[in-house]
N, C-alpha and C positions, 0 to 999 in steps of 0.2 A: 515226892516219890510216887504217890500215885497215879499223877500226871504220866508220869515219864512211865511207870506200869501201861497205862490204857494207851500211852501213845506205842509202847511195843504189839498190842494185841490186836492193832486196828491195822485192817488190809493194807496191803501196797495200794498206790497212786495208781499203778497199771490192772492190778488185780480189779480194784472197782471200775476204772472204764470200762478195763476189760466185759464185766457186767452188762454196766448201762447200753454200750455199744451193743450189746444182743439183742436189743431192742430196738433196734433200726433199722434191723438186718428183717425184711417183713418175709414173709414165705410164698414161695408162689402164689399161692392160690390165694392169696391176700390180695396178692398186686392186680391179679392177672379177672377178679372181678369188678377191678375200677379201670380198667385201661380200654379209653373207645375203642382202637382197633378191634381188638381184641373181642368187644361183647359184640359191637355190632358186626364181626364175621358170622360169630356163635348163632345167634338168634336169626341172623340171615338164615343160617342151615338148618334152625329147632324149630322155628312158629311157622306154622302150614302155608299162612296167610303172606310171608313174606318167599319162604323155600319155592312156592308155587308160581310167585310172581303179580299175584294179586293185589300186591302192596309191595311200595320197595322202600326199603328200608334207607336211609340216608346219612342218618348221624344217632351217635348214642352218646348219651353223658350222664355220668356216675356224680351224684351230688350228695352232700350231709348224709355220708354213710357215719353211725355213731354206733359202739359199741354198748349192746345192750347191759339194764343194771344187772341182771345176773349172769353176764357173760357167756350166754348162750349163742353168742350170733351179733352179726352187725347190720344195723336194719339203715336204710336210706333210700334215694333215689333215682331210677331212670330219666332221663327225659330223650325220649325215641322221636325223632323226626321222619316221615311221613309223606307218602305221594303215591296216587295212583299213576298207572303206566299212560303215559302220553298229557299226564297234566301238570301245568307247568307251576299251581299253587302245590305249598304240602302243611304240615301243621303239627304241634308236636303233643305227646303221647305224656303223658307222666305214668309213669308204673312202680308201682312200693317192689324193691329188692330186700328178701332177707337172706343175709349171707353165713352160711351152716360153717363153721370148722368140719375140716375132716372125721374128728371125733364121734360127729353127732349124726344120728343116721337120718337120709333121706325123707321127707314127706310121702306119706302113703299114696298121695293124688299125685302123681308126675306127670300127666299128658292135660292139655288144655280140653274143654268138653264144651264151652261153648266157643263164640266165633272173640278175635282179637279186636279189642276196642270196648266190649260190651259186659256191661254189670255184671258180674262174680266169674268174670276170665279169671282164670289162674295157670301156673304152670312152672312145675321145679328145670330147673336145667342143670344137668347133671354135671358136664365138663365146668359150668363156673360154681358148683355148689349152690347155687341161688334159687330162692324160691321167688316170682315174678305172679303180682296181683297188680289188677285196676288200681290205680289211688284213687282211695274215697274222700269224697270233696270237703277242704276244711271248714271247720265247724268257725262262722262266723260268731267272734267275740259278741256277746249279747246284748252289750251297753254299748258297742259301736254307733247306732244308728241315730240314739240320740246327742251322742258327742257329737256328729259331723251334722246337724241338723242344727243350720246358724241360728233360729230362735228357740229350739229348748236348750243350745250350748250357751249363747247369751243368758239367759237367765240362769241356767246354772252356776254360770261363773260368778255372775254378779251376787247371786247368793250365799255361794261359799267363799269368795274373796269376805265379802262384806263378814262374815259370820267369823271367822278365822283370822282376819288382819286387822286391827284395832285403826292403824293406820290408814283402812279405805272403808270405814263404815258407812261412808257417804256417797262411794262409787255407785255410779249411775250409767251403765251400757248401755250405749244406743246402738250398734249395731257389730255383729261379730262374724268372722268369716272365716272357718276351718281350713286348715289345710293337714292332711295325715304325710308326717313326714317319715315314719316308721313304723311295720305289721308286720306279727308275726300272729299269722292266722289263729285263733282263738286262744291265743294266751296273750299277749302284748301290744300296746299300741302307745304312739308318743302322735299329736297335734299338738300344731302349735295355731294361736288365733291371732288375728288380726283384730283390734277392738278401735272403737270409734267412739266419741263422746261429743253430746252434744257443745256448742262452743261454748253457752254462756254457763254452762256447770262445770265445765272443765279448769276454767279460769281459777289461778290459784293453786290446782291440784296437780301433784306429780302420780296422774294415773297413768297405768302400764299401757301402751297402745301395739304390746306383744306378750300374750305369756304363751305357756307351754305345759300339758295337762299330757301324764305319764299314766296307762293303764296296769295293774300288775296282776300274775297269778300266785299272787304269794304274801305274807307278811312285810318283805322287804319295801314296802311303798311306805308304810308306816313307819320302818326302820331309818327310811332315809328323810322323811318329813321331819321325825322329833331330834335326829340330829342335826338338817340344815337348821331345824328353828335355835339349838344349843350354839353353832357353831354362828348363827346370824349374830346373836345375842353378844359374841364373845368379841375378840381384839380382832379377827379373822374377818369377820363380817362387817367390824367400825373403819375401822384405816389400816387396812392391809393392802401386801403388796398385789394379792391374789384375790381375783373375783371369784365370789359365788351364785350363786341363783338364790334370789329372795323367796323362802317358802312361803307360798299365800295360803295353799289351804289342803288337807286333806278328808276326803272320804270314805273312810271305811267302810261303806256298806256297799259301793262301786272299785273300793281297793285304786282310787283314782288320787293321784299326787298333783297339784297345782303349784307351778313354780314362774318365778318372773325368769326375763330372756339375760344370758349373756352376751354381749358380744365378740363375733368371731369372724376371723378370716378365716380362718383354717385352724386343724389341730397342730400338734406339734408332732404328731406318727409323720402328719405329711410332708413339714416341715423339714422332718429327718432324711425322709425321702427323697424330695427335690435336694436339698442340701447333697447330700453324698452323690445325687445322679451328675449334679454342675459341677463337682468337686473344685468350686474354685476357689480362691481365698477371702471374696466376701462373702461367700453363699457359706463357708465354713465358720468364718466371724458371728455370724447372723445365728447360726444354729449354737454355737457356743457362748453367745449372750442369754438368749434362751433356756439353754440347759441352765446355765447361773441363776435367770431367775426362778425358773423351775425348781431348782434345789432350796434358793431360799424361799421359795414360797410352800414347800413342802416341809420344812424345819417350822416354817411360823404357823402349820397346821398340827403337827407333833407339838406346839406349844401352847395351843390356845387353851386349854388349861380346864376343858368340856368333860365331865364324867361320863356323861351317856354313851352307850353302845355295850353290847356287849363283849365278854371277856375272850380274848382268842388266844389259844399260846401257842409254841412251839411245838408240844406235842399233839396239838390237833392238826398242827400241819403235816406232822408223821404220819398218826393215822390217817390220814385223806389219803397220801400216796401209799399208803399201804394197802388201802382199800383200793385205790387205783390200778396198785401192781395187779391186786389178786384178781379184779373184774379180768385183766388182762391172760393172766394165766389158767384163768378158769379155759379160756375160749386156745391160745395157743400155750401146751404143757412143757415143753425147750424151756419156758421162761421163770418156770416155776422161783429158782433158784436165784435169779442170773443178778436179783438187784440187791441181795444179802451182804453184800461186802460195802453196798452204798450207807446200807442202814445201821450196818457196824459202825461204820463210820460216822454217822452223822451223831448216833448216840453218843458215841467217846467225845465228841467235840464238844455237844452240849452237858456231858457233865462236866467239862472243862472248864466251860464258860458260863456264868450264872446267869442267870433273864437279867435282859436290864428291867426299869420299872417300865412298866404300860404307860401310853400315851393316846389321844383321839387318832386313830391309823383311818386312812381312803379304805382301804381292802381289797380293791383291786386297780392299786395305783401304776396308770400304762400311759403310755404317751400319746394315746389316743384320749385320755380321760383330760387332757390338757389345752387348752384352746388358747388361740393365740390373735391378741390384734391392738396391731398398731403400739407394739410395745409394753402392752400389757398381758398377763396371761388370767386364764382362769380356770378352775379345775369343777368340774360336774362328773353325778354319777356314783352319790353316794351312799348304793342300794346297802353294800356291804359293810358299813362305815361300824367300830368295833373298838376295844381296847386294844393293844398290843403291843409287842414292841418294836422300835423306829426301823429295826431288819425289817420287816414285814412289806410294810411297801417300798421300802427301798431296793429288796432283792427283786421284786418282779417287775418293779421298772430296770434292774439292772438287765435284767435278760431280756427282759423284752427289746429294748435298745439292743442288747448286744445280740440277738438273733435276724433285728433289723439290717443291723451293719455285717453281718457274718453271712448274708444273702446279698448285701450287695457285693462285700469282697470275692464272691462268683464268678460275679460278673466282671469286674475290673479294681484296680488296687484304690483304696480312700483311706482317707484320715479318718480316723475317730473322735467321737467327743466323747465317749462316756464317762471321762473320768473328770468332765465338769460338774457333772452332779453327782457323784459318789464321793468323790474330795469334797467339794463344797459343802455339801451337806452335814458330812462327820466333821470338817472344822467348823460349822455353823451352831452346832450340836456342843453342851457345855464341856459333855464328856466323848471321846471318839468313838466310834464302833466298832469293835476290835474286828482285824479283818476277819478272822475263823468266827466268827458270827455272820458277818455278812456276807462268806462263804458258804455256809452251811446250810445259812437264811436260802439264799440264792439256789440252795441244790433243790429244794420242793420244787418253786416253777421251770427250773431245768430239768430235773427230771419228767412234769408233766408235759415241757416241749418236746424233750427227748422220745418218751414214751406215746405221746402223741400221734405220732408215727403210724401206731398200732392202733390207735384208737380212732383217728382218721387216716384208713388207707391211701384218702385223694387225694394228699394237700401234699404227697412228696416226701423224701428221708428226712430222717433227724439231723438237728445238727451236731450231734456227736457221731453222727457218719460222714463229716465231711472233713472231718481232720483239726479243725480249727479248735483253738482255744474256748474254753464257755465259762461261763459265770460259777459255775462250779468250782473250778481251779483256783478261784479267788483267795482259798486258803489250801495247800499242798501239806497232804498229808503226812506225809514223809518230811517233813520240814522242820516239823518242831510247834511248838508254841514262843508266841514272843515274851522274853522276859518280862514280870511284873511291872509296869510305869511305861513301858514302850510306847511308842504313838509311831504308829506305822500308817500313818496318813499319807505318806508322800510316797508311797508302793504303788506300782500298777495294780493295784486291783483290781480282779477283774476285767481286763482291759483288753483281752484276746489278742489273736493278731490286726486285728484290722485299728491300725494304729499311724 
């Protein structure tokens, strides 16, 4: 009775799209401060230095606009390209944009006072709402120098492997050679080294002659070293079907994670890619072996049977998108409203359905987290690694696959796989995943695709502005609940049209 209560009091199917879909819909003045034409007419006509001919302007590109954490504004970047008149080099400009909602009123300085190119340029532009400053130069990570500095990274390593791995307390580097295979200017950095040993120590030892040293601005470097050390430890790390990265050592006083190498030809995002672009029936076989063992190597990570991480539920994933919605409506007020029938919804469903028990969950398990080679896979990347339940990474690999495929079906019609790893997975599983869980699961990170939108004006609409089916749908509200004992495993789930 009370089931079939909350199933009458929860929006229509159409009423919540209805919603979500207002969030794709961006507003003028949204689009029209990310779109090149458009900025570089503007600026052609507003900066003296370009209006006068002094400078000609060429190209302009709107990058990592992100909505700020109080919703005031969307800050990101120009990249202005550049040439004086009759010369045939040019060179490009970066300039920090902060983009005002209508709401919020103009900056007191609006005209530029010194010359364009030079330390504390500024200047608002009114027709794009944008306020335009120099970018000031990022702040070089401060342990950078000695990471890429083959003899203090050498003895680094050799220190904290030795200190940290019981199994190379004997390791002896002869020679190391960095390469940075990822920076994000003073917060992040991933090298990976090249190490060398001399012959006659080496004899005997299986030392690494590759690792890989992750920098962090956070806790999570810690988070993911004591759970690779749990999950090395367990059946996941002994003879599993899925590779991990062997944790060697961590630093907390550098917030610096040490990990041995997997090997990879590629991930399985790319995988997905090539696959549906060949759309042929081996390039689809291939991709569908893959999703198989992805599925089950993602069941025997839910089982390895690791307490560590901590606890994440359901309703923290509420609150995320709730806080998501409101950074949003802070900045555009139309939206205030518009996701209330989602959140009705989603509530009724989870008092419907009880938490399953927590298990060791990825956290942000994508198919790019997935590596793939020569028939084997392996999964890295697990800064976010948590209790929870098996919904949890399995909805945001479901969307993320399914916004993969829902961008290629754009372009031309493909088959899908997705529903090798969402079936597989829940028959893998003792017990199934009812689908209105992994519907519901699945509405968070569609909503933050959907909403996304708004939060990155440059990356294009939603895909719930394109008409297509989404991960969401995977339980129809208007439908009912399935009678108690049901196993609705052999449903399309979630499966959209691209099928």
């Amino acid at each position: 009775m009370a089931d079939a209560a909350r199933q009458r009091e929860r929006p229509s199917w159409t009423t919540i799209l209805g919603g979500v879909r207002t969030f794709a819909i961006l507003p003028d003045w949204l689009v029209g401060a990310v779109q090149g034409a458009r900025v570089c007419s503007t600026l052609t006509r507003r900066i003296p230095e370009f209006a006068s001919g002094i400078l000609i302007l060429q190209d302009c590109r709107a990058k990592h606009f992100l909505l700020s954490d109080d919703g005031a504004g969307w800050i990101g970047a120009y990249y202005v390209t550049i040439a004086e008149p009759g010369s045939e080099q040019s060179h490009a400009v970066r300039l920090q944009g902060t983009l005002l909602p209508p709401d919020q009123a103009a900056p007191a300085a609006t005209a530029a006072t010194v010359t364009f190119g030079s330390d504390g340029w500024r200047m608002y532009v009114p027709e794009l709402r944008v306020l335009l400053q120099m970018q000031r130069p990022d702040a070089q990570l401060e342990v950078l120098p000695h990471l890429t500095d083959p003899e203090h990274a050498r003895a680094l390593l050799e220190q904290s492997i030795r200190a940290h791995a019981p199994t190379y307390r004997d390791l002896h580097i002869e020679s190391c050679r960095p390469d940075v295979l990822r920076y994000h200017p003073g917060l992040r950095c991933t090298i990976g080294y090249h190490l060398t040993y001399a012959s006659n120590e080496a004899v005997g030892h299986a030392w690494p002659t590759f690792v890989v040293a992750k920098t962090y601005d956070s806790e999570q470097g810690q988070n993911a070293y004591d759970c690779m050390q749990a999950l090395w430890g367990s059946t996941l790390g002994r003879r599993s079907a899925v590779t991990i990265a062997e944790p060697l050592a961590y630093l907390p006083e550098l917030k610096l994670l040490v990990q041995g190498p997997i090997p990879a030809e590629q991930t399985l995002q790319a995988l997905i890619g090539s696959a549906l672009h060949a759309n042929t029936p081996e390039a689809l076989a291939a991709l569908d072996d893959y999703m198989g063992k992805t599925a089950a190597g993602l069941a025997e990570l839910h089982s390895a049977g690791v307490g560590i991480g901590t606890a994440h539920h359901w309703e923290d994933e509420l609150a995320g998108v709730r806080a998501f919605v409101q950074r949003l409506t802070t900045a555009v007020l139309d939206l205030a409203t518009a996701a209330t029938p989602l959140f009705t919804c989603l509530e009724s469903l989870a008092a419907m359905w009880p938490p399953d028990p927590p298990v060791p969950t990825h956290g942000t398990f994508r198919p790019s987290q997935v590596l793939i080679d020569h028939g084997r896979i392996g999964f890295i990347d697990f800064d976010s690694f948590c209790q929870a339940e098996p919904a949890m990474d399995l909805a945001l690999f479901r969307v993320a696959i399914i916004d993969m495929g829902m961008s290629a079906v754009l372009r031309e019609e493909h088959s899908g796989t997705e529903l090798a790893l969402t079936h597989g997975h829940m028959g893998i599983h003792r017990r199934p995943i009812p689908s209105a869980l992994c519907g519901a699961a699945s509405c968070f990170p569609t909503a933050r695709c959907a909403l996304g939108s708004a939060e990155h004006p440059g990356i294009g609409g939603s895909v719930l502005g394109t008409g297509q089916t989404t991960a969401s749908q995977a339980y129809h509200p208007d439908a009912g609940t399935p009678a108690a004992g049901t196993d609705r495993r052999r449903e399309r789930v979630g499966a959209g049209d691209w099928h």
